[in-house]
C-alpha positions in Angstrom: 51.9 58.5 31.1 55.2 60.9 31.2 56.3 59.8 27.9 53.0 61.0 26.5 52.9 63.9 28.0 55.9 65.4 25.8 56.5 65.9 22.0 54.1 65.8 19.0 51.8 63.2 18.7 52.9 61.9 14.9 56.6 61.5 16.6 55.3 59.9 19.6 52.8 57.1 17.4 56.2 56.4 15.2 58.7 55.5 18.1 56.0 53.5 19.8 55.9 51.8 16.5 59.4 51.5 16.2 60.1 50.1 19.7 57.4 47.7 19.3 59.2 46.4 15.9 62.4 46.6 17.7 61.8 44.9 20.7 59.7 41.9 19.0 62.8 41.2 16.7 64.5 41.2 20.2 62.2 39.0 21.8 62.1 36.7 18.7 65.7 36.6 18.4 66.9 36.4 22.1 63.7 34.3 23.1 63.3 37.6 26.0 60.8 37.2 29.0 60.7 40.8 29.8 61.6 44.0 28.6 64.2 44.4 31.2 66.7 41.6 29.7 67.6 44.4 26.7 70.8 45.3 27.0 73.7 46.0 24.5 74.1 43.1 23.3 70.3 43.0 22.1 71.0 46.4 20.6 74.1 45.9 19.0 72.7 42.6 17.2 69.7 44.5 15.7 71.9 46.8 13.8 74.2 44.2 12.7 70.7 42.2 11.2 69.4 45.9 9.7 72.3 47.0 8.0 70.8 48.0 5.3 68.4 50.5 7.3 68.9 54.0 5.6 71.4 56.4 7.7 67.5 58.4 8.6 65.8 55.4 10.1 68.8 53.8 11.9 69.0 57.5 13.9 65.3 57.4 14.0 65.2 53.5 15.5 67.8 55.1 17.7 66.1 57.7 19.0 63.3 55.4 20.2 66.3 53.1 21.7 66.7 56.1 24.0 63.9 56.6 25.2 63.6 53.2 26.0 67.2 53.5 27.6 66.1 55.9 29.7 62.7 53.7 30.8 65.5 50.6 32.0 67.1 53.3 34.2 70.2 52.2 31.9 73.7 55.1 32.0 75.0 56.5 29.4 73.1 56.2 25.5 72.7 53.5 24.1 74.9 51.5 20.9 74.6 53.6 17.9 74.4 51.8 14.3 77.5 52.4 12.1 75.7 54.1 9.3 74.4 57.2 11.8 77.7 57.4 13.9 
């Protein structure tokens, strides 16, 4: 409920959609049981598979990675891709 209490709703709708695209690539790919397993490693392979995600989205996907970063209590930011860094 606090994340949609901030920030348009059109943003919002997007990174919920990019999580959710994110995070099932994860699941698929790491064979996950909950959202708590995410980590760097998870991270740092999704880049490596969507290289050829324009510089734009990659910081976009990244942004959502944050906030999700934030949700897992995890410190510091999360990886960034090599195209927005």
């Amino acid at each position: 409920h606090v994340y949609v209490a901030h920030g348009g709703k059109t943003n919002r709708r997007q990174q919920v959609d990019r999580l959710v695209i994110m995070v099932s690539w994860m699941q698929a790919e790491f064979r996950l049981t909950g959202i708590e397993q995410i980590g760097r490693r998870q991270v740092i392979a999704f880049w490596k598979a969507h290289r050829d995600m324009a510089p734009a989205t990659a910081y976009a996907y990244w942004l959502a990675v944050k906030v999700l970063w934030g949700w897992l209590g995890r410190v510091g930011l999360p990886p960034m891709p090599r195209s927005a860094a």
